[in-house]
C-alpha positions in Angstrom: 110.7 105.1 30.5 109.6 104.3 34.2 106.6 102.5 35.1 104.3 105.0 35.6 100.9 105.0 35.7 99.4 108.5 34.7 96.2 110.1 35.6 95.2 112.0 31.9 92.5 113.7 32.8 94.6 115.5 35.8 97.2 115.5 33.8 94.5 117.8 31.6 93.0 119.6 34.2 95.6 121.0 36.4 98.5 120.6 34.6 98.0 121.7 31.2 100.7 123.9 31.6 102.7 121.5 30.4 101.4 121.3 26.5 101.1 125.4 27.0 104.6 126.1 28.1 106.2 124.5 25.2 103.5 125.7 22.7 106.6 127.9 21.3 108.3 125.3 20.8 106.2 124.1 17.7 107.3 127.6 16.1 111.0 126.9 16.4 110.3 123.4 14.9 108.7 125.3 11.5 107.0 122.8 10.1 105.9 122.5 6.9 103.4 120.9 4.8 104.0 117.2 3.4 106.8 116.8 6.2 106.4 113.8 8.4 107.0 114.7 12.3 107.2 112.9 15.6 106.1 114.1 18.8 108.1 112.4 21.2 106.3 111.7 23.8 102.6 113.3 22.7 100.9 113.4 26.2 97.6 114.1 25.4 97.9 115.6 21.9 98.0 119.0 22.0 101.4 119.7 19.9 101.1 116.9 17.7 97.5 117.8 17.1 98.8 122.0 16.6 101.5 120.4 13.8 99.0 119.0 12.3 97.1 122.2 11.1 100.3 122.6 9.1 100.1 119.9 6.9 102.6 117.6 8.2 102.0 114.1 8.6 102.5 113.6 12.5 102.8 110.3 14.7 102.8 110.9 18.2 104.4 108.3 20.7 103.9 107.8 24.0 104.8 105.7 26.8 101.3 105.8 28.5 98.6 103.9 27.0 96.4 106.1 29.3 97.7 109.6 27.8 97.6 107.9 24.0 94.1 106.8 25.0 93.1 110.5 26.0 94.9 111.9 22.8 93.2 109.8 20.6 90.2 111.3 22.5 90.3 114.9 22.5 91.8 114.4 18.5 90.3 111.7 16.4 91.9 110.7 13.9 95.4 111.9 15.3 97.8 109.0 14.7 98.8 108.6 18.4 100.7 104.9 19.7 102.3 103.7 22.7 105.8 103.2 22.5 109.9 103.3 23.8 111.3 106.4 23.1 114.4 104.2 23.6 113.7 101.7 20.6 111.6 103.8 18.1 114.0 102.3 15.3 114.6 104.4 11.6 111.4 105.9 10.0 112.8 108.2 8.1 111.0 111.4 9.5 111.8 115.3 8.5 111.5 116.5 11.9 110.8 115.7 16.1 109.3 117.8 18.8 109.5 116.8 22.3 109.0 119.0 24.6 108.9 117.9 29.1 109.4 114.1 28.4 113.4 113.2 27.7 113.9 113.8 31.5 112.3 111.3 32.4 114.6 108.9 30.5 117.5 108.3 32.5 119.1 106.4 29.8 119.9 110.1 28.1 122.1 108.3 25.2 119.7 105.8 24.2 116.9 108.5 24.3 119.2 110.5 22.0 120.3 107.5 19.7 116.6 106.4 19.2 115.5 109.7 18.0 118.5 110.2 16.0 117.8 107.0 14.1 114.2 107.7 13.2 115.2 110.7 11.7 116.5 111.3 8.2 119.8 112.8 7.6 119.8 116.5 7.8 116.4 116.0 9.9 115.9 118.3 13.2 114.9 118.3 16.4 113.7 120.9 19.1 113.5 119.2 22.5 112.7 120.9 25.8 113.4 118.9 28.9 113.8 119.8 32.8 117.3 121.0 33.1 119.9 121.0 35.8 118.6 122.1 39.1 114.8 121.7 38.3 112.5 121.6 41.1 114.8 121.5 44.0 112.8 123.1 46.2 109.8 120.4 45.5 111.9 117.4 45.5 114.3 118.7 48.5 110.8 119.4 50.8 109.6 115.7 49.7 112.8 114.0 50.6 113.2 115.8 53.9 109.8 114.7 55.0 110.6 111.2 54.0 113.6 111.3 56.4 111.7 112.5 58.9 109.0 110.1 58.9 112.2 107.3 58.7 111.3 106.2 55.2 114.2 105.3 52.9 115.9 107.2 50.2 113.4 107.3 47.3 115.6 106.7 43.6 114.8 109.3 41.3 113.0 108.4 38.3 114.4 111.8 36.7 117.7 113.2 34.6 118.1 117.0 34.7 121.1 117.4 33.0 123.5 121.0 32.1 124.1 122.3 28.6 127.4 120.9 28.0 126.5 117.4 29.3 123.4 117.4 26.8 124.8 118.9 24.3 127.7 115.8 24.4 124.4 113.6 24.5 123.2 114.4 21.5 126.2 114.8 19.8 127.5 111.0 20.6 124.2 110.4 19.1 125.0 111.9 15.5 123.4 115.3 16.2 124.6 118.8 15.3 123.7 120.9 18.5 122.5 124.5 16.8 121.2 125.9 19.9 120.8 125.0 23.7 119.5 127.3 26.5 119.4 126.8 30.2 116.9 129.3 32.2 114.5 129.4 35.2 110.9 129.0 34.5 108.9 129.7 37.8 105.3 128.0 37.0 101.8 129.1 38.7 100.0 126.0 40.1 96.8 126.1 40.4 94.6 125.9 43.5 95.8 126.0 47.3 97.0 122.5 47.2 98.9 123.1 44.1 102.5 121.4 45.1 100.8 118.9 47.0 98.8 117.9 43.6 101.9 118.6 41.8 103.4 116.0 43.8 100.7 113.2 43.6 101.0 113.8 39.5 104.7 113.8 38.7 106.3 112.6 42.1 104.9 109.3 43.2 108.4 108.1 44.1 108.2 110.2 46.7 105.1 108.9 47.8 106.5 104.8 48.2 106.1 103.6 51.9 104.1 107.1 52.5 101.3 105.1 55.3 99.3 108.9 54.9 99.4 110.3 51.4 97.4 113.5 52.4 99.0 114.1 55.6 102.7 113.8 53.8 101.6 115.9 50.8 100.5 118.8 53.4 103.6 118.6 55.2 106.1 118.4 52.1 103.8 121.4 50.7 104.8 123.3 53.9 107.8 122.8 54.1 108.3 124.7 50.4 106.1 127.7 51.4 109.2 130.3 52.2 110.5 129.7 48.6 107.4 128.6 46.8 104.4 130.7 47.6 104.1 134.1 46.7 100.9 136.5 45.3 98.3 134.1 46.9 99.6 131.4 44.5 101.8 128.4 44.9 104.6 128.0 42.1 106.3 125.3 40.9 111.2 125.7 40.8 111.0 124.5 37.3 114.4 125.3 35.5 114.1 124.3 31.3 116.9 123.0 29.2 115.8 124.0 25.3 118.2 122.5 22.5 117.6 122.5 19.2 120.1 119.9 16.8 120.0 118.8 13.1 121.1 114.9 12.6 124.5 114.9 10.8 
């Protein structure tokens, strides 16, 4: 995954609706007492801590030693560690959730072969990632002020792929895709500031080179207020790809 530092307590604050989004997700993952489940890529805790009070046995991975930090935090005891969701290597579990982390893996088929191999056969996963076309509007506004303050093209740390693309992902992989939805998911942010602070959490790409952080976070914040802002409240273009896949 990139090298990204996170803030976790902001990452708490005003974005928890990140975990709350894709609490559902947990429900389509049914599991069951005495399984053994991943969360792939646990954040802060909140799923892997909510499969818990099943009765599986969960391990939750991370990239960010400062989000595994916080989960171990807000759930002791939770088995939370840092590591690749790229190189996990066979455990032998019944079962992974992950839910807003495989787009930030570029490397979509090494993503999809790591999780494949630390399942068992006949194991399944429910993934929710950013999907195709996912916040345009925020990354389009960020970029354009970038070119008008003469800064260069900013790589993109992110993959939002299409059903069929993801779908052949996984299935190169060793999964049986059983369901995959594309849809738009317009999110509230909170506070006036709220794509600006969006911005500063998930986008510091956009910020490289950036000589006034606030002054470019106003201005690319603007720039999305025709398309963005509405009832008082700034809201984030997200688009969500949902697949759920059994390992053949």
């Amino acid at each position: 995954m990139p090298n990204q530092t996170w803030d976790a307590e902001l990452y708490d604050t005003r974005h928890a609706f990140v975990a709350s989004l894709g609490a559902d997700l947990i429900g389509l993952l049914a599991p069951a007492a005495g399984e053994r489940v991943l969360d792939a890529g646990c954040g802060t805790g909140d799923h892997a801590a909510a499969i818990a009070e099943h009765g599986a046995e969960v391990v939750g991975v991370d990239a960010s030693p400062e989000m595994v930090e916080r989960a171990a935090e807000r759930f002791p005891g939770l088995d939370a560690r840092v590591g690749d969701l790229r190189d996990l290597g066979p455990d032998g579990f019944d079962a992974v959730l992950s839910n807003a982390v495989l787009h930030w893996i570029p490397e979509a088929d090494a993503a999809a072969a790591s999780l494949a191999a630390a399942l068992r056969p006949g194991g399944r996963l429910v993934a929710e990632l950013g999907g195709r076309g996912n916040i345009a509007a925020i990354d389009g506004a960020a970029r354009a002020a970038r070119a008008e303050a003469g800064l260069p093209e900013a790589a993109s740390p992110w993959y939002f792929p299409g059903i069929a693309e993801y779908a052949g992902v996984l299935e190169r992989a060793g999964f049986e895709v059983t369901g995959a939805w594309l849809f738009d998911r317009p999110t509230r942010l909170e506070g006036e500031d709220g794509v600006a602070v969006w911005l500063r959490m998930f986008g510091s790409h956009l910020l490289e080179g950036v000589a006034d952080t606030e002054a470019f976070l106003a201005g690319a914040q603007e720039r999305t207020r025709g398309r963005l802002h509405r009832d008082g409240a700034w809201w984030a273009d997200y688009r969500r790809l949902r697949v759920t896949a059994v390992k053949r």
